[in-house]
GUTINU-28593 format. One record per residue: x, y, z of N, C-alpha, C in turn. Coordinates in pm, whole numbers. Layout:
% GUTINU-28593
X; Y; Z; X; Y; Z; X; Y; Z
...
This chain:
% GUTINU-28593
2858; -121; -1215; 2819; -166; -1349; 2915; -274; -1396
2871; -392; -1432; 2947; -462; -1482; 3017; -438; -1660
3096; -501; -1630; 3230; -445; -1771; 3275; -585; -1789
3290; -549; -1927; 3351; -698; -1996; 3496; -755; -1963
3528; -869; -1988; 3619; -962; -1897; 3607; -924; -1748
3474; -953; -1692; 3523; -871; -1519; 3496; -1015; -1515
3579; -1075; -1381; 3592; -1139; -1353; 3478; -1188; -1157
3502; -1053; -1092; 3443; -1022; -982; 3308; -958; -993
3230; -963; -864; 3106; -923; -870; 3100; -749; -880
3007; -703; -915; 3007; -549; -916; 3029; -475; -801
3080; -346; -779; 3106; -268; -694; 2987; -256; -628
2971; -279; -503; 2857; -295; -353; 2824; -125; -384
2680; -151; -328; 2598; 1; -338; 2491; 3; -244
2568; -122; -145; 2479; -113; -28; 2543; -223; 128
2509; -229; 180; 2569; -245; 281; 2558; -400; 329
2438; -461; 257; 2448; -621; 215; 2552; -659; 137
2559; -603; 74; 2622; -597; -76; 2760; -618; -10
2822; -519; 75; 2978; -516; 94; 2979; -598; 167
2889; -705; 257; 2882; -798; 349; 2935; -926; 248
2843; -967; 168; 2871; -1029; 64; 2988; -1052; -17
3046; -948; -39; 3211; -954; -66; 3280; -958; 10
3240; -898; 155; 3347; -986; 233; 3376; -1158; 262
3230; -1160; 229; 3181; -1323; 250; 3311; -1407; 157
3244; -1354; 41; 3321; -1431; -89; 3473; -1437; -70
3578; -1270; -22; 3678; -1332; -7; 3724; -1405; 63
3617; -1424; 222; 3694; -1502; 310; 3675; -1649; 208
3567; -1698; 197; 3535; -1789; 123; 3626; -1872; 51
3701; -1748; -79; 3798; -1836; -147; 3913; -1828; -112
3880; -1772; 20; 4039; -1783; 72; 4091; -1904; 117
3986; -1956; 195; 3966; -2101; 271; 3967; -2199; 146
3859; -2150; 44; 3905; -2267; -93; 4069; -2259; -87
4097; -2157; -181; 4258; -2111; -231; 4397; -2221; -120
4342; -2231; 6; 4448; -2271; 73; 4413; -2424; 77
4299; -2428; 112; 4274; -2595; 44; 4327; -2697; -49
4269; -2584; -156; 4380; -2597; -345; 4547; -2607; -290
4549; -2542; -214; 4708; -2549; -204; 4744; -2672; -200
4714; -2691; -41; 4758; -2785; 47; 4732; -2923; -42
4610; -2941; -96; 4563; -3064; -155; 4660; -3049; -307
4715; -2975; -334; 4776; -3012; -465; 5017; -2994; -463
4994; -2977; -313; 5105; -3025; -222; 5087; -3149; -177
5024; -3194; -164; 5028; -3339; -102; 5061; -3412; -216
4964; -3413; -335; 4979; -3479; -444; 5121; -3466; -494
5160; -3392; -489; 5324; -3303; -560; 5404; -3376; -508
5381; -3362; -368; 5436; -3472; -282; 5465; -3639; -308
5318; -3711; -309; 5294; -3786; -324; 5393; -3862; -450
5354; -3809; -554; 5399; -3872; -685; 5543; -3803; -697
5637; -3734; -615; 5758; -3712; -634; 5836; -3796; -523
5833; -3847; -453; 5861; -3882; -352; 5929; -4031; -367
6001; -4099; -327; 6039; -4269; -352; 6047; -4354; -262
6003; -4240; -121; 5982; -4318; 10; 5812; -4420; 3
5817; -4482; 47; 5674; -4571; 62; 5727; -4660; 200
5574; -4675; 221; 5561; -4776; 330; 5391; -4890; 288
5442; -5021; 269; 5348; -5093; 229; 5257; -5152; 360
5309; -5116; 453; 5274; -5218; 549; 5182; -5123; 700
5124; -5023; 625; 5054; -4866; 710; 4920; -4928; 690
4849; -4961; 794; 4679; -5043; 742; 4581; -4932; 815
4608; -4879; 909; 4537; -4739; 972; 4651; -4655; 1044
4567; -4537; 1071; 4614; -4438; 1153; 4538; -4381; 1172
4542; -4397; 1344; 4409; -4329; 1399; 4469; -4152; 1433
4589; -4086; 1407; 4594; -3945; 1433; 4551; -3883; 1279
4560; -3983; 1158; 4541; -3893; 1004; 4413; -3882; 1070
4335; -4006; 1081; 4177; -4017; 1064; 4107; -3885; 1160
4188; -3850; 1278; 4137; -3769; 1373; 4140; -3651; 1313
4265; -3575; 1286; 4277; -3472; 1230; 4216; -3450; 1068
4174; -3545; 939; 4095; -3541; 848; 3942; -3544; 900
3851; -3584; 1034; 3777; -3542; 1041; 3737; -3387; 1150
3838; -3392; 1220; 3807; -3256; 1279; 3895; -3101; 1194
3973; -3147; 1112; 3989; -3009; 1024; 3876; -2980; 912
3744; -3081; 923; 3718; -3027; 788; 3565; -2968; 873
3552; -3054; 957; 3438; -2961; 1044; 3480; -2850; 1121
3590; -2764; 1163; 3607; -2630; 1178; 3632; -2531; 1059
3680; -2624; 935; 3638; -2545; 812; 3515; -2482; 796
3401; -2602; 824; 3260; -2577; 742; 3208; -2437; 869
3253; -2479; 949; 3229; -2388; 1044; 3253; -2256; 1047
3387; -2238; 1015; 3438; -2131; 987; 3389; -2029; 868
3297; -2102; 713; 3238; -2082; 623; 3086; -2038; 681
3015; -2120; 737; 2889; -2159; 808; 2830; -2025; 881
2919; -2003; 969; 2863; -1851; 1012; 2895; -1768; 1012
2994; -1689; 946; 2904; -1588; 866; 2864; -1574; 756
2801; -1735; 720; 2707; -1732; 653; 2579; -1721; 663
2594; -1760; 762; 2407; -1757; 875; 2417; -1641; 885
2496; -1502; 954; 2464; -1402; 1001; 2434; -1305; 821
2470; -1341; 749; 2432; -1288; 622; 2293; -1246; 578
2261; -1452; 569; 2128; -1445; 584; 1995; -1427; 647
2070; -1371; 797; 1964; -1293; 849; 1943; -1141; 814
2084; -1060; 800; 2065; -958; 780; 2011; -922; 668
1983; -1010; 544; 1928; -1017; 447; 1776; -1001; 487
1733; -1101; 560; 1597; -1122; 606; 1542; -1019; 659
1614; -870; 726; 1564; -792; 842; 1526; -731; 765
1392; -663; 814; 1297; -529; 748; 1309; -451; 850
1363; -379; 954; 1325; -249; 978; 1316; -131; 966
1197; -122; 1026; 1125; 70; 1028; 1112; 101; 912
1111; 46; 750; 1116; 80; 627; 1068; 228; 611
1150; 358; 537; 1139; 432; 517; 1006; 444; 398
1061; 371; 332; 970; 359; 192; 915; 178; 146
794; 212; 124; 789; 36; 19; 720; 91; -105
795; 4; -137; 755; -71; -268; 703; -184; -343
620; -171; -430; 526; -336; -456; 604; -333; -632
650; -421; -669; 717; -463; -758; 667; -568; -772
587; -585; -935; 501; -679; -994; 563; -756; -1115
566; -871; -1089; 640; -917; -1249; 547; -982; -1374
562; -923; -1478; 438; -940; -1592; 528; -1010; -1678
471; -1081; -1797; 581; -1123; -1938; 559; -1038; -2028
631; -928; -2052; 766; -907; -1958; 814; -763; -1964
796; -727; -1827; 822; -615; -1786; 780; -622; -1689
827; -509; -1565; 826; -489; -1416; 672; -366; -1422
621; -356; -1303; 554; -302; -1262; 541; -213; -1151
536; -71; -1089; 610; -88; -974; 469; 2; -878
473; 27; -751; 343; 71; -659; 435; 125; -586
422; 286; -527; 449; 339; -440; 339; 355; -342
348; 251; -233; 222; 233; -171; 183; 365; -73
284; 432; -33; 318; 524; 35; 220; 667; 29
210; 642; -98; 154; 770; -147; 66; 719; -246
-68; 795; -250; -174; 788; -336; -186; 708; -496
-83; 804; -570; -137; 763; -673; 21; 759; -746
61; 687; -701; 244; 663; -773; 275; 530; -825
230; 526; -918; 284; 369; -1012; 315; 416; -1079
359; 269; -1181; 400; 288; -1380; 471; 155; -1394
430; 160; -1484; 509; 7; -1564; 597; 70; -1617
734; -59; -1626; 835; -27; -1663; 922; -97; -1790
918; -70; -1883; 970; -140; -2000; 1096; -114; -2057
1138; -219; -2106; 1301; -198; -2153; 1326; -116; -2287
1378; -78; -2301; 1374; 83; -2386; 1417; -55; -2556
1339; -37; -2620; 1466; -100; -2761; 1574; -44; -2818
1660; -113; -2853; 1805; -100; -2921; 1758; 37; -3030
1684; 45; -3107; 1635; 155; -3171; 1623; 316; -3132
1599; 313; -3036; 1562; 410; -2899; 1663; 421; -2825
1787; 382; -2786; 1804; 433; -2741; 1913; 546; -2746
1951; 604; -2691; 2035; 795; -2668; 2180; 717; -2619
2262; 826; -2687; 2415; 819; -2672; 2438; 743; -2517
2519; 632; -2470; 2559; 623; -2325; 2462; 520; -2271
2398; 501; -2351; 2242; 370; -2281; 2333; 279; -2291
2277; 218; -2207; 2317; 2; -2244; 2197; -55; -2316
2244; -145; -2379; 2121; -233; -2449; 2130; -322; -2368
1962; -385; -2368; 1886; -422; -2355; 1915; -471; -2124
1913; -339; -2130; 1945; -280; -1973; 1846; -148; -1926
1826; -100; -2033; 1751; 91; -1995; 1599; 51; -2028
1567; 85; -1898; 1395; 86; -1867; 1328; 260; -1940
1241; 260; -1975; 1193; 404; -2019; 1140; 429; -1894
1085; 401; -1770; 1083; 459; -1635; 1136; 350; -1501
1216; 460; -1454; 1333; 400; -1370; 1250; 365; -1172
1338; 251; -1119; 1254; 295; -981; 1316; 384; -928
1280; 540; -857; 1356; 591; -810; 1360; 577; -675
1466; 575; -589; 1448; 569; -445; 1500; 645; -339
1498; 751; -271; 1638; 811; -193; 1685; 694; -133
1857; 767; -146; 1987; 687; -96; 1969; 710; 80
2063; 616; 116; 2070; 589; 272; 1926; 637; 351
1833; 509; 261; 1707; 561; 342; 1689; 384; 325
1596; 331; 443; 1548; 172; 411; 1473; 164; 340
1480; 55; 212; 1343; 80; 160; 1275; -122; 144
1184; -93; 127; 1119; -231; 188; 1087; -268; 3
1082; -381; -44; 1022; -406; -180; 922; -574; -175
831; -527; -186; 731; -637; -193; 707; -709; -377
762; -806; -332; 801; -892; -512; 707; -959; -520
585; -950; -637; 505; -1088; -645; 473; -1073; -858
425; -1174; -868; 410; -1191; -1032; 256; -1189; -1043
212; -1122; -1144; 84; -1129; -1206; 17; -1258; -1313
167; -1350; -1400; 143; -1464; -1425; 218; -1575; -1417
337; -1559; -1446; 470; -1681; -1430; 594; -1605; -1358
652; -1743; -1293; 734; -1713; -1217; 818; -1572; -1239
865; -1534; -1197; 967; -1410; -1248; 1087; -1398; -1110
1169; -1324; -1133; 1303; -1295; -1002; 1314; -1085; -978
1313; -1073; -942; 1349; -909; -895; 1512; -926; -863
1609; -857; -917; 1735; -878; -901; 1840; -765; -964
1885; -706; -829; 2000; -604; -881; 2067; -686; -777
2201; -667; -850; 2350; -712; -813; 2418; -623; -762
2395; -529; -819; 2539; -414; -694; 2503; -378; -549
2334; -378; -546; 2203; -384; -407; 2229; -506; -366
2283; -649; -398; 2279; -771; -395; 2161; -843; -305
2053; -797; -426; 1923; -792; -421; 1870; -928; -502
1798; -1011; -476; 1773; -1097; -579; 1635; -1123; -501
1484; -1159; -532; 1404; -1236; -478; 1298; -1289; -582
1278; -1382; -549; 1182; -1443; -626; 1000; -1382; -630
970; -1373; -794; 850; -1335; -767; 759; -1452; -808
649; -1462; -724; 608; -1574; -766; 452; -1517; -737
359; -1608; -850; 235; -1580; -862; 124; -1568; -746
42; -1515; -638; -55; -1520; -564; 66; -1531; -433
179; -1487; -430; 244; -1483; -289; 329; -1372; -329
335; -1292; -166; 409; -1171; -165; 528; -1185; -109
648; -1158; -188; 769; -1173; -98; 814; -1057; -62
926; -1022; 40; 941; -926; 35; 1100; -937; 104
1169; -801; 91; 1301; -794; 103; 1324; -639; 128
1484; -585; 156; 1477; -488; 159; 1653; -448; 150
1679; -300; 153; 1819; -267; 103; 1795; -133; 113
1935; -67; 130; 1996; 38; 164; 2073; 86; 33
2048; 154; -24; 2158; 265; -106; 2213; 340; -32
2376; 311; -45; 2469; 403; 39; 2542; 509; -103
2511; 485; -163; 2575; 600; -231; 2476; 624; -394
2394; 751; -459; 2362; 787; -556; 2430; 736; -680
2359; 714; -810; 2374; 605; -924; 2295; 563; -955
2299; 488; -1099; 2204; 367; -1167; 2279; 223; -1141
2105; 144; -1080; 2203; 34; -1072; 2080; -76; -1143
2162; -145; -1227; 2097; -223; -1334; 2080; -359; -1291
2007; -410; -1304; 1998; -574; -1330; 1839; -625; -1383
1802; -734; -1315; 1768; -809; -1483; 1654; -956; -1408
1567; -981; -1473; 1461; -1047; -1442; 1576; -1224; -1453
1570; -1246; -1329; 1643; -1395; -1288; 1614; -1501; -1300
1483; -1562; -1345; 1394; -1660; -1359; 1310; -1692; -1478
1389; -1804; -1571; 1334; -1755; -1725; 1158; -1807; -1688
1114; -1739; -1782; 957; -1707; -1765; 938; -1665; -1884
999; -1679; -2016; 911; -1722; -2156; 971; -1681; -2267
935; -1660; -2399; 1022; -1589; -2468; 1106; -1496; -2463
1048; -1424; -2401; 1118; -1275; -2421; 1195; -1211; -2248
1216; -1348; -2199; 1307; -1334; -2021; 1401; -1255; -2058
1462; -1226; -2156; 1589; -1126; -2146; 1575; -975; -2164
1420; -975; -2179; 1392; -830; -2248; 1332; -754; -2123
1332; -782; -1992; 1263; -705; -1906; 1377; -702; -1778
1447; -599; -1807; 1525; -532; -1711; 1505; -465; -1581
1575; -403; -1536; 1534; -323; -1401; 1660; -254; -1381
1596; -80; -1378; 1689; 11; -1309; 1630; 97; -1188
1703; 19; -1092; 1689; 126; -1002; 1811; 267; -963
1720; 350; -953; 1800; 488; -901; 1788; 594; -836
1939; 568; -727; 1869; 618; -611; 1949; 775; -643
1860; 860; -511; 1860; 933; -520; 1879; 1049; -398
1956; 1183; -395; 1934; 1247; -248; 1795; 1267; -234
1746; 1262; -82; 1614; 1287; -4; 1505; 1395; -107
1585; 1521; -83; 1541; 1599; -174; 1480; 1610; -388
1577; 1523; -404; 1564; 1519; -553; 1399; 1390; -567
1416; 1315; -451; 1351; 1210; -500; 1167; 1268; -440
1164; 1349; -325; 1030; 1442; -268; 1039; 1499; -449
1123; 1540; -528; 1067; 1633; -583; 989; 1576; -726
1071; 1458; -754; 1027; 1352; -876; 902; 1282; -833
906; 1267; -713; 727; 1196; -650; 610; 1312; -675
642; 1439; -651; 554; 1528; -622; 542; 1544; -777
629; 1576; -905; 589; 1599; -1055; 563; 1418; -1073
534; 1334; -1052; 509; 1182; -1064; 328; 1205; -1037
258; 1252; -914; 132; 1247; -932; 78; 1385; -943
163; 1474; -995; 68; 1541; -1093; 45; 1516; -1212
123; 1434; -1245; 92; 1380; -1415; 37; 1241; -1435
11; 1220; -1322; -67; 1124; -1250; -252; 1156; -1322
């Protein structure tokens, strides 16, 4: 859950997710030493009283300024690629899900089983019970069991919209008459919040998303009272 002055992304709740933060620190690590070095030179530069006017090339700077910055990008580059495949992989999905984006509120299809939908709306500031977040708490949540795959098929019913939890480091675009789809692992039980990514009209801030996962057992038992009241 994100908390005020945080500076870093939310605590991973899935196994993309901790990929992703590893990403980021190698990331600014390679910035951070960059920053260094480039603000040593300068330090350098303008403290210094040595000069030489009469330097017109150098073919070892020129060599080494273009081959250090292409084993940089390189070094950034893949595992950045291997990210975004593992992002891309769907297998054996335990569960799917069809996640519809309306203005404004989510929609959700448990295709799995017969008769398991519900729209999902953001609870108002009025409504809500001791411990809620505003304008974060859906009045029905997606539930999902934990450390199970689950597949989510994102598309919109009229304008663009985004499907996006951050601690799942989940984001996909929903877009009108095309089905996208994605998928993620809950490694550990919780609510995990986030928030329609793609403004799409007045009221883009008012249609949230909680998903929450759940043990194997708890979640057979919320499906089974789900279509009897069905």
């Amino acid at each position: 859950m994100a908390h005020p002055t945080q500076l870093g992304f939310q605590d991973a709740a899935s196994p993309v997710m901790e990929e992703l933060l590893h990403f980021h620190d190698h990331a600014l690590m390679i910035v951070f030493l960059i920053s260094t070095l480039v603000l040593y030179i300068i330090i350098a530069m303008v403290s210094t009283k040595l000069t030489n006017k009469y330097i017109l090339d150098s073919q070892e700077i020129e060599i080494v300024w273009t081959i250090l910055p292409a084993v940089i990008l390189v070094l950034i580059a893949l595992p950045s690629l291997r990210i975004l495949y593992l992002m891309d992989e769907v297998n054996d999905p335990h569960l799917t899900i069809k996640a519809m984006g309306h203005q404004w509120y989510w929609s959700y299809e448990y295709t799995d089983y017969e008769d398991l939908g519900f729209d999902s709306y953001m609870v108002p500031t009025q409504d809500l019970a001791p411990g809620q977040f505003r304008l974060l708490e859906t009045d029905h949540r997606m539930v999902v069991p934990m450390e199970s795959p689950i597949r989510v098929l994102v598309s919109a019913e009229d304008v663009l919209h985004s499907w996006a939890v951050p601690s799942l480091g989940m984001k996909m675009d929903a877009v009108p008459g095309r089905l996208n789809q994605t998928a993620f692992i809950a490694s550990r039980p919780g609510l995990f919040y986030g928030q329609c990514s793609e403004i799409c009209g007045a009221n883009h801030s008012f249609m949230p998303i909680v998903v929450e996962a759940v043990p194997l057992e708890h979640f057979e038992n919320w499906s089974s009272l789900m279509m009897e009241d069905a």
